[in-house]
DRENKE-89289 format. One record per residue: residue number from 1; residue in one letter; x, y, z of N, C-alpha, C in turn. Coordinates in Angstrom, 1 decimal, decimal comma. Example, Ala and Ser with C-alpha at 12.3 -4.5 7.8 and 13.67 -1.06 7.14 Angstrom:
! residues 2
<margu num="1" residuo="A" n_xx="13,2" n_yy="-5,7" n_zz="7,8" ca_xx="12,3" ca_yy="-4,5" ca_zz="7,8" c_xx="13,2" c_yy="-3,3" c_zz="7,8"/>
<margu num="2" residuo="S" n_xx="12,8" n_yy="-2,2" n_zz="7,1" ca_xx="13,7" ca_yy="-1,1" ca_zz="7,1" c_xx="12,9" c_yy="0,0" c_zz="7,9"/>
This chain:
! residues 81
<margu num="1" residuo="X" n_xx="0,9" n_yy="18,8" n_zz="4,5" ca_xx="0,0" ca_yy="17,7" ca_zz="4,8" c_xx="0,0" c_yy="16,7" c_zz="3,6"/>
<margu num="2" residuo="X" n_xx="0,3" n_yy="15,3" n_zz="3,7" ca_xx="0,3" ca_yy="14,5" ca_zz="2,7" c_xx="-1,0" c_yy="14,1" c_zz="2,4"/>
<margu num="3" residuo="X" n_xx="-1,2" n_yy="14,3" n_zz="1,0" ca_xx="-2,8" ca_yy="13,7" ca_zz="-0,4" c_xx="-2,6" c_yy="12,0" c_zz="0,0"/>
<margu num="4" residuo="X" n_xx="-3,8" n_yy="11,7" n_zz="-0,1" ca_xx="-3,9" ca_yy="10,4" ca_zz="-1,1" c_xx="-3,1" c_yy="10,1" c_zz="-2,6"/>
<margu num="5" residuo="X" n_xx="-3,1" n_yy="10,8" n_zz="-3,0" ca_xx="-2,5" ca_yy="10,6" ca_zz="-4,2" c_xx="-0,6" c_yy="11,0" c_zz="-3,9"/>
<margu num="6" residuo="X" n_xx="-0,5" n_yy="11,6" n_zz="-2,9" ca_xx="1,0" ca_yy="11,4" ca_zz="-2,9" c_xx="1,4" c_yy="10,5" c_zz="-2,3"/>
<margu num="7" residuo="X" n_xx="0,9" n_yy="10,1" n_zz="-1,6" ca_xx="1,0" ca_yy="8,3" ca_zz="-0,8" c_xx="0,8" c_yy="7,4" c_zz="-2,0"/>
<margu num="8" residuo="X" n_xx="0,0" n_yy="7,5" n_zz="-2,7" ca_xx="0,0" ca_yy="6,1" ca_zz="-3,7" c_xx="1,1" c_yy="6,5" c_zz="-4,6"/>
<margu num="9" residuo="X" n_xx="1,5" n_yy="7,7" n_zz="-4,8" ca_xx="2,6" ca_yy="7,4" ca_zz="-5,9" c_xx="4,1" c_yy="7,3" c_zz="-5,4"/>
<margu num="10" residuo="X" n_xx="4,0" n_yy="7,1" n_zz="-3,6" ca_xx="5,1" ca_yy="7,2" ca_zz="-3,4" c_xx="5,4" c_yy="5,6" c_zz="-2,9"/>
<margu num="11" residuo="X" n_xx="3,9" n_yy="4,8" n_zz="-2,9" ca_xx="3,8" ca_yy="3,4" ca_zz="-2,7" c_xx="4,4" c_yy="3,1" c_zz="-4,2"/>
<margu num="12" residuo="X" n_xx="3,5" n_yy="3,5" n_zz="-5,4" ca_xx="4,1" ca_yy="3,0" ca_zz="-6,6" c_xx="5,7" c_yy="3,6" c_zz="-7,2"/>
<margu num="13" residuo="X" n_xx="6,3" n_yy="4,0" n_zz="-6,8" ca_xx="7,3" ca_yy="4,4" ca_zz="-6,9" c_xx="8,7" c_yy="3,7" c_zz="-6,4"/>
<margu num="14" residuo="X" n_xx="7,9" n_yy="3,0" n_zz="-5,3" ca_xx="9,2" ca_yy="2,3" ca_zz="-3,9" c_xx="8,5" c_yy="0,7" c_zz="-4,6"/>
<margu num="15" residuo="X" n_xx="7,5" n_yy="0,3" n_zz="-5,4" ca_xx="7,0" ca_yy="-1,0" ca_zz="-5,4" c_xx="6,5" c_yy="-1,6" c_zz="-6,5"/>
<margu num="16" residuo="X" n_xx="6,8" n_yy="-2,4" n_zz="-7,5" ca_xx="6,0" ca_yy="-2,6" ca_zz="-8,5" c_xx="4,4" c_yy="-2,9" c_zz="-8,3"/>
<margu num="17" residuo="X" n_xx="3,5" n_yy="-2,1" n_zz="-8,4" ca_xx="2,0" ca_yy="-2,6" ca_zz="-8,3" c_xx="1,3" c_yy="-2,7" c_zz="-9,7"/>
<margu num="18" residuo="X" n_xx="0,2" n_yy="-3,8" n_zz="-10,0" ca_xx="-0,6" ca_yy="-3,6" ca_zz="-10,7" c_xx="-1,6" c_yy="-2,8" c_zz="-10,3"/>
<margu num="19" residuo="X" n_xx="-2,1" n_yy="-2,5" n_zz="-9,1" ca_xx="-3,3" ca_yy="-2,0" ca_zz="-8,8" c_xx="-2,9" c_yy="-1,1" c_zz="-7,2"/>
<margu num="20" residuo="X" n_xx="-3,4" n_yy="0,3" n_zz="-7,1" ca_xx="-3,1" ca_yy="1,0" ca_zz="-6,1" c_xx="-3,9" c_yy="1,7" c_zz="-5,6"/>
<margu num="21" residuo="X" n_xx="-5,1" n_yy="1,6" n_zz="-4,7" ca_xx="-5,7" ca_yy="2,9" ca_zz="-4,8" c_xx="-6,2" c_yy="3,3" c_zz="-3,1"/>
<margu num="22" residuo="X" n_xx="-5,8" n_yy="4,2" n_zz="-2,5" ca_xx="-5,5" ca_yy="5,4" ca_zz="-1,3" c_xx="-6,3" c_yy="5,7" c_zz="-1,3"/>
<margu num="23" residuo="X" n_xx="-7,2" n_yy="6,1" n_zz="0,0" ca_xx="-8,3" ca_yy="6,7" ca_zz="0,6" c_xx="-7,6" c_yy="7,2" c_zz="1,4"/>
<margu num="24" residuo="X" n_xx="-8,1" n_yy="8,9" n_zz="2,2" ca_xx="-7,7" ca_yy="9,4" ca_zz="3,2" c_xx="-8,3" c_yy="11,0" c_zz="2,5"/>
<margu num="25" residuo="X" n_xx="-8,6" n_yy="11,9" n_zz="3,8" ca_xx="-8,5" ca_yy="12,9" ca_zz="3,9" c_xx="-8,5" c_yy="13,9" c_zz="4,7"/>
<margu num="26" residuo="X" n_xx="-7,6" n_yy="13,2" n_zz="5,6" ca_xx="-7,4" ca_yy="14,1" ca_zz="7,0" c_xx="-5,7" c_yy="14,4" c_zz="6,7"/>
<margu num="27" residuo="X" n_xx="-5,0" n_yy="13,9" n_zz="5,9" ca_xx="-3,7" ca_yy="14,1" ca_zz="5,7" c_xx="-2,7" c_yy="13,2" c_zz="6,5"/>
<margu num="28" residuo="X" n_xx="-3,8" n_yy="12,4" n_zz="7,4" ca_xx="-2,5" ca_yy="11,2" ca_zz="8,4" c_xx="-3,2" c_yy="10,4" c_zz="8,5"/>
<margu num="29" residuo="X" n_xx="-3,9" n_yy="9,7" n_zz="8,1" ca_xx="-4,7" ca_yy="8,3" ca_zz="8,4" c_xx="-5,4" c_yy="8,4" c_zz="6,8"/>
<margu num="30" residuo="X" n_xx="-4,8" n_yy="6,8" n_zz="6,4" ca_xx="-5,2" ca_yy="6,4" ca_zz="5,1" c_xx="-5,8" c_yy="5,2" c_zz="5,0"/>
<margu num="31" residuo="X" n_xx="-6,3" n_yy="4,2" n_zz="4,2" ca_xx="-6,8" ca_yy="3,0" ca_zz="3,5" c_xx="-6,1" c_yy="2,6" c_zz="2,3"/>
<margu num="32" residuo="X" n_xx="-5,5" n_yy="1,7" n_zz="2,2" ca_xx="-4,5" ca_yy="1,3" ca_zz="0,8" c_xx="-5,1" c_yy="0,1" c_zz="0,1"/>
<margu num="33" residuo="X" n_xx="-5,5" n_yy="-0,1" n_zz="-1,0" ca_xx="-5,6" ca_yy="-1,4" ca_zz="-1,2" c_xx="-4,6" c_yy="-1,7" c_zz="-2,5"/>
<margu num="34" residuo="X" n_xx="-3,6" n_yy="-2,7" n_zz="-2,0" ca_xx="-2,5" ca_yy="-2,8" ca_zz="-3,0" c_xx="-2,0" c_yy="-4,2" c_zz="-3,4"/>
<margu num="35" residuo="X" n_xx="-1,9" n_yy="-4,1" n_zz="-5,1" ca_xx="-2,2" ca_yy="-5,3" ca_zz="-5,5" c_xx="-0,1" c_yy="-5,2" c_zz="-6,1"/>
<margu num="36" residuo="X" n_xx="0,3" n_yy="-6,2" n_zz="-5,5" ca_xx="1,9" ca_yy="-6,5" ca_zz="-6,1" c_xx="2,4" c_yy="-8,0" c_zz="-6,8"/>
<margu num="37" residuo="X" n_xx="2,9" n_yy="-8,0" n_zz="-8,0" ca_xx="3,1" ca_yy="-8,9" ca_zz="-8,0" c_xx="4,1" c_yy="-9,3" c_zz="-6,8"/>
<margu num="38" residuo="X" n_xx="5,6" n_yy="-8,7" n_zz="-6,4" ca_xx="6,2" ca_yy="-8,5" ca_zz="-5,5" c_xx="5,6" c_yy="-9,8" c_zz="-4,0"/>
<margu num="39" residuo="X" n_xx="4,1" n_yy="-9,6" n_zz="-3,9" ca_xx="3,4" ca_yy="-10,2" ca_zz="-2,5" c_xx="3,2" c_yy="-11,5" c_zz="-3,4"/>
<margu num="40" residuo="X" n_xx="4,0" n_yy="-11,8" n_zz="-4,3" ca_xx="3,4" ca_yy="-13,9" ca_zz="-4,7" c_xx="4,1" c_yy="-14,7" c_zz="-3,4"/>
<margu num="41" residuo="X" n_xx="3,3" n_yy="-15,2" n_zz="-2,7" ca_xx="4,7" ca_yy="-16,1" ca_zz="-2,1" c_xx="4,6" c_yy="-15,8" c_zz="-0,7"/>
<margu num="42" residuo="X" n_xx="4,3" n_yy="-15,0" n_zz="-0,2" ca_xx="4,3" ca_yy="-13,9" ca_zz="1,1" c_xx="3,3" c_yy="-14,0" c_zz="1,9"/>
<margu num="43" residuo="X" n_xx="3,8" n_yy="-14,0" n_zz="3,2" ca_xx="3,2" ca_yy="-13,7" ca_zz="3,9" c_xx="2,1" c_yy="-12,3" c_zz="4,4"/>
<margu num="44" residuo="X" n_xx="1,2" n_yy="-12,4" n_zz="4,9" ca_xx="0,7" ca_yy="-10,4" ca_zz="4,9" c_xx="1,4" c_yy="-9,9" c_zz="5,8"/>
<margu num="45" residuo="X" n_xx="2,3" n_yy="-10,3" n_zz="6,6" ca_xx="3,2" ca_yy="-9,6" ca_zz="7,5" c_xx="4,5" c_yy="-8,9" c_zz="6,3"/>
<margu num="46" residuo="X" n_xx="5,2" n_yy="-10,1" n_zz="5,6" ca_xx="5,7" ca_yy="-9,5" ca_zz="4,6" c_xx="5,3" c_yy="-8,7" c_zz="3,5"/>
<margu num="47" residuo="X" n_xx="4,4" n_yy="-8,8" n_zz="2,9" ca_xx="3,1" ca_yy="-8,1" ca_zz="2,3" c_xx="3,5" c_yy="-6,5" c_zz="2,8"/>
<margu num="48" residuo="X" n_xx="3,0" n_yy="-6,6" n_zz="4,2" ca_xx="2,8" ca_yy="-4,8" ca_zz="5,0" c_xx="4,4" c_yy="-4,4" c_zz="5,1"/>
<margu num="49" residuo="X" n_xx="5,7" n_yy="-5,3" n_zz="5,2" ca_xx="6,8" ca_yy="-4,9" ca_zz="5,4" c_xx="7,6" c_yy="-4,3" c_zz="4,1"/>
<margu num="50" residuo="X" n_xx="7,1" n_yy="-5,1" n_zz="2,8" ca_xx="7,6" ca_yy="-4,3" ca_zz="1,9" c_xx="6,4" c_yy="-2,6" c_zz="1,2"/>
<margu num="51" residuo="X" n_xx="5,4" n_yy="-2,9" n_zz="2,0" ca_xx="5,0" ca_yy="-1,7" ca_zz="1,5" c_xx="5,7" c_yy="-0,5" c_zz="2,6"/>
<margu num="52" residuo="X" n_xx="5,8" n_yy="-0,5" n_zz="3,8" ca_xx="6,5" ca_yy="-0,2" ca_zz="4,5" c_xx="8,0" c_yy="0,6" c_zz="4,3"/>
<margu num="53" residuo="X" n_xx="8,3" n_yy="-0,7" n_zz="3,6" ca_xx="9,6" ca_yy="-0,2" ca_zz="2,9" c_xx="9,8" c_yy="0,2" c_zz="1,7"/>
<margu num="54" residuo="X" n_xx="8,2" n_yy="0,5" n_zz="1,2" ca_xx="8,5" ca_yy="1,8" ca_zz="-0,2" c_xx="7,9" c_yy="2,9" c_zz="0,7"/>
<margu num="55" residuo="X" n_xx="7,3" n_yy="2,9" n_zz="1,8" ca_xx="7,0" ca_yy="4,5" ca_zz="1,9" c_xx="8,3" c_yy="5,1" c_zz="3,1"/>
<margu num="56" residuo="X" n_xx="9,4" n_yy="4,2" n_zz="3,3" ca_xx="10,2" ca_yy="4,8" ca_zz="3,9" c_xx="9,9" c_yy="6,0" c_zz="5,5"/>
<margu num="57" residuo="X" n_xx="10,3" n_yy="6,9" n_zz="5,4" ca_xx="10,5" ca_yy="7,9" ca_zz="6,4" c_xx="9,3" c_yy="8,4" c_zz="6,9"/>
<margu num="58" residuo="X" n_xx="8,4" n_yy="8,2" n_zz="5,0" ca_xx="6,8" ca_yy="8,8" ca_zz="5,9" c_xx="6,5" c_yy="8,0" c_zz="6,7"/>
<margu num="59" residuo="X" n_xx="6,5" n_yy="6,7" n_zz="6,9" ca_xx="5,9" ca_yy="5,8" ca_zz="7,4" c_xx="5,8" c_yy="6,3" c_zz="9,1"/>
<margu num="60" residuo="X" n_xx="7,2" n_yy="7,0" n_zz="9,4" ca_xx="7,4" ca_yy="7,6" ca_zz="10,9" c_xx="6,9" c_yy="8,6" c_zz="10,8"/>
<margu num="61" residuo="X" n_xx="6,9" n_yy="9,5" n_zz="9,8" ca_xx="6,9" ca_yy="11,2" ca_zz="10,3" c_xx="5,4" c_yy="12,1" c_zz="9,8"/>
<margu num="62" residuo="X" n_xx="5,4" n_yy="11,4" n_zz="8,8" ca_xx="4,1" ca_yy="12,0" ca_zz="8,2" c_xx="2,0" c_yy="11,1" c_zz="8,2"/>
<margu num="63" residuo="X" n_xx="2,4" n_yy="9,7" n_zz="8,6" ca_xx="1,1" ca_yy="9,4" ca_zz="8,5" c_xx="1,4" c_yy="8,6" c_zz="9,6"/>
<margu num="64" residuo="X" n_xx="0,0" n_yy="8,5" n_zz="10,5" ca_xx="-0,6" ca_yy="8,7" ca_zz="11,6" c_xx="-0,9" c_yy="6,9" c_zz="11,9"/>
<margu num="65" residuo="X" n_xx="-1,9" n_yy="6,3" n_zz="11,0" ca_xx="-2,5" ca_yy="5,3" ca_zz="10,9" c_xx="-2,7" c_yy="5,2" c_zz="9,1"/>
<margu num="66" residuo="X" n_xx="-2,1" n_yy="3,7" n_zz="8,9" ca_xx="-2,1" ca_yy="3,1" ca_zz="7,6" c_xx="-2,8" c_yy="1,6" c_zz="7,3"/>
<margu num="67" residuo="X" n_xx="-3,9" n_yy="1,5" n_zz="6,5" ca_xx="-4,4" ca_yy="0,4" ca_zz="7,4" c_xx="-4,7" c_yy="-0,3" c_zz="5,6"/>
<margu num="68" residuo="X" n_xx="-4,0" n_yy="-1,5" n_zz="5,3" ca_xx="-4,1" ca_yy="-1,9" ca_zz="4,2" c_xx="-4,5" c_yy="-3,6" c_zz="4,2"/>
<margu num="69" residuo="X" n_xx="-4,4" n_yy="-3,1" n_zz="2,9" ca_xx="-5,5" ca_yy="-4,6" ca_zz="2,1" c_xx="-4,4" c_yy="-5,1" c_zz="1,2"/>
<margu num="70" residuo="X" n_xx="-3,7" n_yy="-6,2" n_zz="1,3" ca_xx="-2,7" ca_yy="-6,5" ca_zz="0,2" c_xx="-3,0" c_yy="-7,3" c_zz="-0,5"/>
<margu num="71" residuo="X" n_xx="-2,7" n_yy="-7,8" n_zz="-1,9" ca_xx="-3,2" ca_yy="-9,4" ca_zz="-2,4" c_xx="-2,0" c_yy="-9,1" c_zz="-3,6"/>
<margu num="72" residuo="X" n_xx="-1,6" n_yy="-10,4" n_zz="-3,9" ca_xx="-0,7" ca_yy="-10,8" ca_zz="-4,7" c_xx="-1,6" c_yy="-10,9" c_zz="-6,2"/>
<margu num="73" residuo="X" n_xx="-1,5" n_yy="-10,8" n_zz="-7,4" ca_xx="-2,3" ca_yy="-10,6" ca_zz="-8,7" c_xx="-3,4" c_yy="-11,9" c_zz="-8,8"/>
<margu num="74" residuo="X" n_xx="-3,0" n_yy="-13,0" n_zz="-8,2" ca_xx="-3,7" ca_yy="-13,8" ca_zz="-8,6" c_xx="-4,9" c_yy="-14,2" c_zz="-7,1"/>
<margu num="75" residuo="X" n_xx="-4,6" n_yy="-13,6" n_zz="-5,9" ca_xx="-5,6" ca_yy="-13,5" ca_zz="-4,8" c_xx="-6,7" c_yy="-12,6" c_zz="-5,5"/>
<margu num="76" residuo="X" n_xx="-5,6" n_yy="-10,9" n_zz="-5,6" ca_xx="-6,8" ca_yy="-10,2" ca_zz="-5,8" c_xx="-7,5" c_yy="-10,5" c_zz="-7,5"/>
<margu num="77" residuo="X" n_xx="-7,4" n_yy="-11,3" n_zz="-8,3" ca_xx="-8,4" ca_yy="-11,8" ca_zz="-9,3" c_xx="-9,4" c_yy="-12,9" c_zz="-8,4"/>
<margu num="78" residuo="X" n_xx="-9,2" n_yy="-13,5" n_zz="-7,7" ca_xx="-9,7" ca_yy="-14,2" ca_zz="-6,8" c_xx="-10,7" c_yy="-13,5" c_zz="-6,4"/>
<margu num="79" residuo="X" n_xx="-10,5" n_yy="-12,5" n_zz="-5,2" ca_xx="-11,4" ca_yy="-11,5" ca_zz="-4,7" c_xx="-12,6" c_yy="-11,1" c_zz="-5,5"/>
<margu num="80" residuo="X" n_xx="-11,6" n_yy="-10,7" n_zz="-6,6" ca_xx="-13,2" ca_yy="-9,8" ca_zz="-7,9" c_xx="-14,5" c_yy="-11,3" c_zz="-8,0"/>
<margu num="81" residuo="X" n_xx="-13,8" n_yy="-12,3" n_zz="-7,8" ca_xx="-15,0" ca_yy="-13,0" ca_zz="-8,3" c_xx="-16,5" c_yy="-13,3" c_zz="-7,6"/>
């Protein structure tokens, strides 16, 4: 059964992030909020497609429902305010 914390390190592994942090504990339905510089420029469709493409295979086999919050460094400073 895949952690939260092996999902976020398998997000920060496939993606440069400033900021990462995974909720989940059923082992197949998570919450992501992920901050890339990578998403300057992007759309949130592209946003979910390169996160997508750092979790690779799990994305099919191991988690269920993934349901994320993306922002490029200078949105999510935006946000905090």
């Amino acid at each position: 059964m895949l952690t939260a914390n092996e999902l976020r390190n398998t997000i920060v592994n496939g993606l440069p992030c400033d900021h990462v942090k995974v909720l989940g504990d059923d082992g197949q339905h998570f919450e992501a909020v992920i901050v890339s510089p990578q998403f300057t420029g992007k759309s949130r469709i592209q946003q979910h497609q390169l996160v997508y493409q750092a979790l690779g295979d799990r994305m099919r086999s191991e988690i269920h429902a993934l349901s994320m919050r993306t922002f490029a460094p200078d949105a999510w400073a935006e946000s905090a305010t």
